[in-house]
N, C-alpha and C positions, 0 to 999 in steps of 0.2 A: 575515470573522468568524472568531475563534480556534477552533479545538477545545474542545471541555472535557476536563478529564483523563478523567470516565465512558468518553468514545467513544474515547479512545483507548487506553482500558484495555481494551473490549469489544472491539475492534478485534485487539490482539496477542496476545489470549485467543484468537482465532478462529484469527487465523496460523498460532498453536503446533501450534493442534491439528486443524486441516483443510487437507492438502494441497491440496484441489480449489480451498479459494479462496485460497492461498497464489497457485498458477496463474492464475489470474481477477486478483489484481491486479497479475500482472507483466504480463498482457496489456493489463489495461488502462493501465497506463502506458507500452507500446508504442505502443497506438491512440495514445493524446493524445501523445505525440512525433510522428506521424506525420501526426496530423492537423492539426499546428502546435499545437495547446496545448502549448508548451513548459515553460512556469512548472507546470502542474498536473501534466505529466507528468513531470516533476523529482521533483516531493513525493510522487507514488502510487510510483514509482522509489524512493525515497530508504525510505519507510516498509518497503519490502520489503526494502531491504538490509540496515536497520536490524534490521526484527522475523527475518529468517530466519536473521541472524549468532545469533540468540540462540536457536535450536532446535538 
């Protein structure tokens, strides 16, 4: 199921402006690389690289 744009607008609102879960989801896209979710752990990955290039 896609995103909607709301969540992932709420989403980069948070990024911006809270390091602690900025942290929280680069971990969690270690976990799921490591625990074989590879595909999920690509996109929690991918979202932080994206949302922190722009803080």
């Amino acid at each position: 199921m896609p995103l909607t744009q709301d969540f992932r607008e709420t989403i980069q609102a948070r990024v911006e402006r809270d390091l602690g879960f900025r942290q929280e989801l680069l971990k969690e896209g270690v976990e799921c690389l490591l625990s074989g979710e590879v595909e999920v752990g690509k996109a929690v990955l991918r979202d932080f690289i994206s949302r922190s290039n722009r803080s």
